[in-house]
C-alpha positions as CSV (number, residue, x, y, z in Angstrom):
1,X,13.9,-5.6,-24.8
2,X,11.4,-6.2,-21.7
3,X,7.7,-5.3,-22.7
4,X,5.2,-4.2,-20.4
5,X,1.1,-5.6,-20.8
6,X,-1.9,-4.5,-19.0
7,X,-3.7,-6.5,-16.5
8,X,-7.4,-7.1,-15.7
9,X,-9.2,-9.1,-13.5
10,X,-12.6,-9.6,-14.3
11,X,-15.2,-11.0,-11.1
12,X,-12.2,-13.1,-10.1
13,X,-13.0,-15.1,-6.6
14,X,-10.9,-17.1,-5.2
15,X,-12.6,-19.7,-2.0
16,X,-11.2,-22.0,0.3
17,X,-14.0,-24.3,1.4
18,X,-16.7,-22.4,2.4
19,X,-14.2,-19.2,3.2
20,X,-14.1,-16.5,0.5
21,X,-10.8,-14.7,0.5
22,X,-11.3,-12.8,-3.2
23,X,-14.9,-12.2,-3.8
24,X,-15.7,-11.4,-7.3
25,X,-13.4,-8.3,-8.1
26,X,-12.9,-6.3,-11.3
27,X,-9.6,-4.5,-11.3
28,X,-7.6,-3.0,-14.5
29,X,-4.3,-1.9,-14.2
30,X,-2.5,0.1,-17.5
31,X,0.7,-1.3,-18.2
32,X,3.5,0.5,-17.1
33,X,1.8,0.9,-13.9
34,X,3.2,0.7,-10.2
35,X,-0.2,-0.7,-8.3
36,X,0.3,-1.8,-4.5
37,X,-2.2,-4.2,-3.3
38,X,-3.0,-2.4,0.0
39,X,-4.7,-3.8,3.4
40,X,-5.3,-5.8,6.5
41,X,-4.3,-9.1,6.9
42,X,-7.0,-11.6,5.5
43,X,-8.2,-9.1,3.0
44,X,-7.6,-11.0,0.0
45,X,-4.7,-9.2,-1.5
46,X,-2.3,-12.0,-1.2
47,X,-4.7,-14.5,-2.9
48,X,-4.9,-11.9,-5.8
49,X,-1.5,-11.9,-6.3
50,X,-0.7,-15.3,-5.9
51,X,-3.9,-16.2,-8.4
52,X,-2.2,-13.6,-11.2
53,X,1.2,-15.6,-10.4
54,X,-0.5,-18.9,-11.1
55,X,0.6,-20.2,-7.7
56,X,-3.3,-20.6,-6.5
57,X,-6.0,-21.3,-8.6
58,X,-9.0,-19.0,-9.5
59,X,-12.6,-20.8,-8.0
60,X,-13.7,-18.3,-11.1
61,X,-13.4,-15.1,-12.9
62,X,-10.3,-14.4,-15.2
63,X,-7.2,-13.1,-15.1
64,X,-6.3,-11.0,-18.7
65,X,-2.4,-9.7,-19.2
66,X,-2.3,-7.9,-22.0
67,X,-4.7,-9.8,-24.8
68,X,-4.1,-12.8,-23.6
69,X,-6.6,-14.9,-21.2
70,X,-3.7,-16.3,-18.8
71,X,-6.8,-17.9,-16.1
72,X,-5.9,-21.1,-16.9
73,X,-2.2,-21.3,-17.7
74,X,0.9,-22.3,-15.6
75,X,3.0,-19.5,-14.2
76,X,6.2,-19.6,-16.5
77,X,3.3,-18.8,-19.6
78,X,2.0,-16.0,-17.9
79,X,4.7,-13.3,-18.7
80,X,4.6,-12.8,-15.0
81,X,7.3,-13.3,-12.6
82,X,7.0,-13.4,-8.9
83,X,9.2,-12.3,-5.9
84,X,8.4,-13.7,-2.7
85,X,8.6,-12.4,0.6
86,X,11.0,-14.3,1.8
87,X,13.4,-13.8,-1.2
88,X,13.6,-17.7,-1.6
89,X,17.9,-17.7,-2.6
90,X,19.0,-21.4,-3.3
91,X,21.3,-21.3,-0.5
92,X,24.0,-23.7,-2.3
93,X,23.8,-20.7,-5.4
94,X,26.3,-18.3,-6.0
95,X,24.1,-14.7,-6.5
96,X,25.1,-15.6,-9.7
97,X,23.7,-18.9,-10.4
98,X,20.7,-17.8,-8.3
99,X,20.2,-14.9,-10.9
100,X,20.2,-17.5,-14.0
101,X,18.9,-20.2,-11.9
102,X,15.1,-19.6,-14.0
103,X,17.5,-19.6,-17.6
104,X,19.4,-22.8,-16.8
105,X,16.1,-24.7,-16.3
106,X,15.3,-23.2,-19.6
107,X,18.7,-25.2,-21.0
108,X,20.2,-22.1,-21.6
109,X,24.1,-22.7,-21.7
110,X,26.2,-21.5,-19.0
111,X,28.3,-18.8,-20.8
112,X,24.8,-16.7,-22.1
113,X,23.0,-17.3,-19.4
114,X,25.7,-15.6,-17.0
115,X,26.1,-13.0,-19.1
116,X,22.7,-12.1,-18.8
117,X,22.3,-12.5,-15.3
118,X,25.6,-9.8,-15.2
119,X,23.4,-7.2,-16.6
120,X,20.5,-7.9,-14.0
121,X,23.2,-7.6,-11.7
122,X,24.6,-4.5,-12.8
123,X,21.0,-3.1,-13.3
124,X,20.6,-3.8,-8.8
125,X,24.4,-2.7,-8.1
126,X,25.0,-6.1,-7.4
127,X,27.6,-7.2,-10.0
128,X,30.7,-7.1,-7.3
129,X,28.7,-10.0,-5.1
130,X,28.2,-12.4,-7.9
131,X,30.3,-15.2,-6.8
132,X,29.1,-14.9,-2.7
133,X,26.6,-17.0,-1.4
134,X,23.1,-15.9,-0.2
135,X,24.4,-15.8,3.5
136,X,27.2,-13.8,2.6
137,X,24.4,-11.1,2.0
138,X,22.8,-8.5,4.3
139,X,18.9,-8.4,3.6
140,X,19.3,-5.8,1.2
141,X,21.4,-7.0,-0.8
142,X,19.8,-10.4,-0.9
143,X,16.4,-8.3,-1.9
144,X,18.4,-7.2,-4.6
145,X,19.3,-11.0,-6.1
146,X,15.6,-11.8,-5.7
147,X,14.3,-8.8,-7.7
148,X,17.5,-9.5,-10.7
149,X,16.4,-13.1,-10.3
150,X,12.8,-12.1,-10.7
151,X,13.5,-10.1,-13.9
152,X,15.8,-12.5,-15.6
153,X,12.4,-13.7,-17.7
154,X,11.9,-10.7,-18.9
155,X,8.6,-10.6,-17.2
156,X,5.5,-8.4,-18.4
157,X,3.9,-8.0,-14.9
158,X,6.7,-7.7,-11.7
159,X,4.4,-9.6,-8.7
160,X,6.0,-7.9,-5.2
161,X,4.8,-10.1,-2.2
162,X,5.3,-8.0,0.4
163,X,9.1,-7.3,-0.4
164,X,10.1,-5.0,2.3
165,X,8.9,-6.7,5.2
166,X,11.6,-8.1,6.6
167,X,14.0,-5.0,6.5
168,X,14.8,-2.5,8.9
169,X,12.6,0.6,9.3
170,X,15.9,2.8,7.9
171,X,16.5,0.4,5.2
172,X,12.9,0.1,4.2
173,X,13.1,3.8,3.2
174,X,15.9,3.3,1.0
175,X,14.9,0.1,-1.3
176,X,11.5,2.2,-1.3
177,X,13.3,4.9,-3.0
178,X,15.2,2.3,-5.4
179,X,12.1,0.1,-6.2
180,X,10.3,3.3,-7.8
181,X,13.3,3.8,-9.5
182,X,13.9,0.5,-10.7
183,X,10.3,0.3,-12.0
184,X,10.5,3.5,-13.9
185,X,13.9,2.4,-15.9
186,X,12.4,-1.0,-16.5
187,X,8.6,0.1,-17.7
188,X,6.9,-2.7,-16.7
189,X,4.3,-2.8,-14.4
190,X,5.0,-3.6,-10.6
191,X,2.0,-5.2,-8.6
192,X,3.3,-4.7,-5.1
193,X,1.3,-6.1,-1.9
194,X,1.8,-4.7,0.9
195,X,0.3,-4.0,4.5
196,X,1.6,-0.5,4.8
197,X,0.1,2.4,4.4
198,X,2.9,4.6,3.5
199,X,5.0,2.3,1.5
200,X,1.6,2.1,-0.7
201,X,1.6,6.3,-0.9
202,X,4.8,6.3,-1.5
203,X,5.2,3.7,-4.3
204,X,2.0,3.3,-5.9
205,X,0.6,5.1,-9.4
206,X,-2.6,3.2,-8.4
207,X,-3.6,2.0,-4.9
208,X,-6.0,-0.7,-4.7
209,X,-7.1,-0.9,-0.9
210,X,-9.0,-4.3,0.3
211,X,-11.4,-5.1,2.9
212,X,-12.9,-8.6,3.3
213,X,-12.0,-10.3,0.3
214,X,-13.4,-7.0,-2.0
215,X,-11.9,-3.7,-2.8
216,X,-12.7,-1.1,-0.9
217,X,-11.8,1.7,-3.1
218,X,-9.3,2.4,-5.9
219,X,-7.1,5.4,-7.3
220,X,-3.9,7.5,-7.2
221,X,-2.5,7.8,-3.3
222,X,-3.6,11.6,-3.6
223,X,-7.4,10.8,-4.1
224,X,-7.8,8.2,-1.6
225,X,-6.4,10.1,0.6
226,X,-7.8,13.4,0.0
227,X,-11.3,11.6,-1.1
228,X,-12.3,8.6,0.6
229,X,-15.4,7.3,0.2
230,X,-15.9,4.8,2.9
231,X,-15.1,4.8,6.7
232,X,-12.9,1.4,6.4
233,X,-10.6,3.3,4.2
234,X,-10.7,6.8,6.1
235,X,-9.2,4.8,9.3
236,X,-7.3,2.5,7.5
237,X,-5.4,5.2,5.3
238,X,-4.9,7.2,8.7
239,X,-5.1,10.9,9.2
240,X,-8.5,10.9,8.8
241,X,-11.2,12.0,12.1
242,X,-14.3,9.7,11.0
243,X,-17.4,12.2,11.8
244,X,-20.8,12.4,11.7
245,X,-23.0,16.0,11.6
246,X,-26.6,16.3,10.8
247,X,-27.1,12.3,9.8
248,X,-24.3,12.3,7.6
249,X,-21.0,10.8,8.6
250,X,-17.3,12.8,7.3
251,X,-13.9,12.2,7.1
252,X,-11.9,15.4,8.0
253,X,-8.1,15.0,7.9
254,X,-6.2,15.5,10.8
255,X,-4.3,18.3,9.3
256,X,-7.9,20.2,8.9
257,X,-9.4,19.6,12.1
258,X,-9.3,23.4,14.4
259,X,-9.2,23.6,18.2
260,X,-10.5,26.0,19.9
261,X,-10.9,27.5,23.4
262,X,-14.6,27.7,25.4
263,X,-15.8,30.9,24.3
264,X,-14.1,31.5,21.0
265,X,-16.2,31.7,17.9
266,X,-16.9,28.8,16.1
267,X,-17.9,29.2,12.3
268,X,-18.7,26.3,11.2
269,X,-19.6,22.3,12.6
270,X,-18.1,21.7,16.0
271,X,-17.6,19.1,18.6
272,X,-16.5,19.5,22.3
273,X,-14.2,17.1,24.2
274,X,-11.4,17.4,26.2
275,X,-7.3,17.2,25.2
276,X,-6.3,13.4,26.7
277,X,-2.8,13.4,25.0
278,X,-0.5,15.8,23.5
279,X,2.7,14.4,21.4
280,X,5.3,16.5,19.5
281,X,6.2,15.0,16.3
282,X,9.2,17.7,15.1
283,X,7.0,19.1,12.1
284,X,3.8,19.2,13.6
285,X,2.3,18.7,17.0
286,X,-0.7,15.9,17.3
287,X,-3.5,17.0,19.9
288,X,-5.9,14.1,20.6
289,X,-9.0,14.8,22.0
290,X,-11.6,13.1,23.9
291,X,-15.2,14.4,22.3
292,X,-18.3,14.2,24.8
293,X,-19.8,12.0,22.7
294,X,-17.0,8.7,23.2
295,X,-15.1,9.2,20.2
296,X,-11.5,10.0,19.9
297,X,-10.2,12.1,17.4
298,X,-6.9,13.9,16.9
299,X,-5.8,17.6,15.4
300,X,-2.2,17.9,13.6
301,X,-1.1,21.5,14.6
302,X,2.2,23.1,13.1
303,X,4.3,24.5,15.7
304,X,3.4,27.9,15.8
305,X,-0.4,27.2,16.3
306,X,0.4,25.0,18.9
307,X,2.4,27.3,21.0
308,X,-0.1,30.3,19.9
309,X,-2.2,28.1,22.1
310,X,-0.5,25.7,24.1
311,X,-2.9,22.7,24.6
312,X,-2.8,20.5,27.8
313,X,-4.1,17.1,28.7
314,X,-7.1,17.8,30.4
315,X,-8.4,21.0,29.3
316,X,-11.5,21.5,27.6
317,X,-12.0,22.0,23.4
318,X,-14.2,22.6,20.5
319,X,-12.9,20.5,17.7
320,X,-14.1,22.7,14.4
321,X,-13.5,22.6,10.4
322,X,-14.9,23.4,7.0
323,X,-17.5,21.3,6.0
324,X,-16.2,22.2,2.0
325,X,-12.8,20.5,3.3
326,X,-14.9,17.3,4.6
327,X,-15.5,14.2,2.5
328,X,-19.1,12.4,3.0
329,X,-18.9,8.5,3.8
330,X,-20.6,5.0,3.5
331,X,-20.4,4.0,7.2
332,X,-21.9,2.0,9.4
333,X,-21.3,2.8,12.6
334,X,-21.5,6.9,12.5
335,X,-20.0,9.4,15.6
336,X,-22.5,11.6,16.7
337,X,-21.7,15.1,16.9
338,X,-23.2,18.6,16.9
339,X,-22.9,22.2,14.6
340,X,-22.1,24.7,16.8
341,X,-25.3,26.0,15.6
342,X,-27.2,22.8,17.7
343,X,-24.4,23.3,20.1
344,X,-25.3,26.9,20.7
């Protein structure tokens, strides 16, 4: 029966040269845990996951799955499996002997190790492709023989380098869905990477979001988005307005953000600009809006406020919302704006 371990990474840095890609980061994950390594390119996320694989070697720090101190060890004693963006299928294999390809080098006998390899298979819905080759496959399917493949080990820790890259947008959505799934019936933890912002809502129990080789900030998708703490992450996330009122800067989602015509009351902070672009997105309307001040920020409007109102490119706004519903940053670089108070 697969077990599942905690992991922890304690001031792990990985550098190349005089570059440092992973700079000193503490991270726990509980087992059982879908985490998705979430950021830019060049963040550090992929060095992460390729030091916990054993594929690149810490410069120092160590890497912990469950009680064990693994820093040091080659990846087949990690109880860690990896599967690689590209899916890496022998191309000579049957899915099959791709499957049991890790068991065979083990000098498991043919007959076991194919039976085995049948229930990854079946686990995937991949049992009626076993004898095909990996070109046979469409890229779903042959996402499928890398992840039974990957699990053959009986891994601890499930490493995910950016596994849905390379499918279609439609496609994307659906191994999303069956990823989750597959992780719940398994148990094991899943430490996806992954550039996308709503794979990593949609996936992750923790999201770990990286900026310049450190992480940024870390939690359930629900609190970094409803609580970020930094600027980096408020744009990065997306639907965020990055603000600043009184010295302070603020993220106020999208979603929160009020227009309102010259004249109209304003209660509480407000900023003036004018509408540059209007975009209907079926559930909501987006109005983005050009404040006096050079920034550009953006209100999500359901339908019926929109047409209650009926924005145009080019007229003139006050951007307003409630400064309970506004989260306080770290930020650099802070958007000057006005309370309608100063405004007034």
């Amino acid at each position: 029966m697969t077990t599942t371990a905690a992991l922890e990474l304690v001031q792990l840095t990985k550098r190349y040269g005089s570059v440092t890609a992973v700079d000193a980061i503490d991270l726990k994950i509980p087992a059982g845990s879908y985490c998705c390594l979430l950021g830019p390119s060049g963040c550090g996320k992929t060095s992460t996951l390729r030091m916990i694989a054993g594929h690149e070697s810490a410069t120092s720090g160590d890497i912990i799955v469950g009680p064990k101190n693994v820093t040091d060890l080659p990846p087949a004693a990690r109880n860690t499996a990896m599967m690689f963006q590209s899916y890496a299928l022998f191309p000579h294999l049957s899915v099959i002997d791709n499957v049991a390809f890790a068991l065979k080098m083990k000098g498991v006998a043919k007959a076991p190790r194919h039976a085995e390899a049948n229930k990854l298979l079946e686990l995937v819905d991949m049992q009626a492709y076993a004898a095909r080759l990996p070109a046979q496959l469409s890229g779903g399917q042959q996402q499928r023989v890398a992840l039974a493949r990957a699990l053959i080990t009986s891994p601890q820790i499930l490493l995910l380098d950016e596994p849905l890259s390379a499918l279609d947008p439609f496609l994307r959505l659906r191994m999303r869905t069956e990823l989750k799934k597959l992780q719940r019936e398994l148990g094991i933890s899943f430490i996806h990477v992954t550039h996308g912002q709503d794979e990593a809502m949609a996936l992750a129990d923790i999201v770990v979001l990286m900026n310049g080789g450190r992480i940024e900030q870390q939690g359930s998708p629900r609190e970094i988005f409803n609580h970020p703490r930094t600027e980096f992450t408020a744009k990065f996330i997306g639907g965020h307005n990055v603000i600043a009122v009184g010295g302070e800067t603020f993220a106020v989602r999208n979603d929160r953000l009020l227009l309102k015509k010259p004249g109209e009351a304003v209660a509480g902070p407000s900023i003036a600009g004018t509408v540059s672009e209007v975009e209907y997105q079926g559930t909501y309307v987006r109005v983005a809006v050009a404040a006096d001040g050079g920034a550009d920020i953006s209100a999500q409007l359901t339908e019926s406020q929109f047409d209650a109102a009926n924005y145009i490119v080019g007229e003139r706004v006050l951007a307003t919302w409630d400064p309970a519903l506004a989260s306080p940053l770290k930020t650099r670089n802070p958007v000057t704006v006005t309370s309608s108070e100063q405004a007034a």
